[in-house]
N, C-alpha and C positions, 0 to 999 in steps of 0.2 A: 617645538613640542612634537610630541608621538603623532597627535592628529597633523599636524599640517606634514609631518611627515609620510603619515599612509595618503594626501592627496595627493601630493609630491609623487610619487612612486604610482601612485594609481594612473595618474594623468602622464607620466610617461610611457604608461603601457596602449595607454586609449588611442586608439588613431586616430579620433575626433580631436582628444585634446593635442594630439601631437601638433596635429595638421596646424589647428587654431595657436598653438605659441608658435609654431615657425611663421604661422600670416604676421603673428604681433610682432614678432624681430627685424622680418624678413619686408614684409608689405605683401598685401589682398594679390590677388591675381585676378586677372578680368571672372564678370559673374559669370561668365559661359565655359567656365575653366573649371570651376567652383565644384567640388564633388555635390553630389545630392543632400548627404547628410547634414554638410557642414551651410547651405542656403537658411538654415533658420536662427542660426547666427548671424548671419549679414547685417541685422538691423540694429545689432549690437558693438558692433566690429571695434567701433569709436567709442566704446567704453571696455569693452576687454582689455584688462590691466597685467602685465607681467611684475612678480618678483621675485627673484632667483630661480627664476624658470616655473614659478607657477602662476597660474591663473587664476584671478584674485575673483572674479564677477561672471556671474549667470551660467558658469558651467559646471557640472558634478558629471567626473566619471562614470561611465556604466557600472565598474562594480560597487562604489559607491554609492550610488541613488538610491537603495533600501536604507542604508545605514540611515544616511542625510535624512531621507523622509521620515523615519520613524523619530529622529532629533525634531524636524519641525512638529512632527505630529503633538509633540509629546506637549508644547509651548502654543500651540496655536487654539483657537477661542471659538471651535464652530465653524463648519462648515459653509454656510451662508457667508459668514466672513471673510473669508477665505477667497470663495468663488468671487465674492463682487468687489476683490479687492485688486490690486495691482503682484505682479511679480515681486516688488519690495515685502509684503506681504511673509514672503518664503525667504526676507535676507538679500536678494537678490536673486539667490538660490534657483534655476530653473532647466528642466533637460526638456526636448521636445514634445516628450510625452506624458508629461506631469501630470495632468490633469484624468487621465488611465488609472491614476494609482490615489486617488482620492475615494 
């Protein structure tokens, strides 16, 4: 489809998401290796999922993340919900600074 194709495309431009499909191909690199940006992914590492090179779980390109959030905005039930709820909440859906743009 069109959308999984602008992720597609988005996420090969990102160097977040570059870096994160080559870890899922390739294998993690010791954490002192680890760029700074990409340490808030580590606790996900084991769920980050490839499929034809994109990245299925918890990550939304930078240019992306307005798009994405006004999609969840638009479906989600309240703020209090939200907050007291889990990252499944957002789809799985999460960039490091989510909670900025609430």
């Amino acid at each position: 489809s069109d959308h999984l194709h602008s992720y597609h495309a988005a996420q090969s431009r990102d160097t977040t998401c570059s870096l994160l499909i080559n870890y899922c191909k390739n294998g993690w690199p010791k954490r002192h290796v680890i760029k700074k940006n990409l340490v808030p992914h580590l606790s996900a590492k084991s769920e980050l999922t490839l499929y034809d090179d994109l990245l299925l779980y918890r990550v939304i390109p930078k240019p992306m993340r307005q798009e994405t959030l006004k999609k969840i905005h638009q479906g989600h039930q309240g703020i209090q919900r939200v907050v007291s709820g889990s990252p499944l909440q957002f789809g799985g859906l999460v960039h490091p600074k989510i909670w900025n743009n609430l």
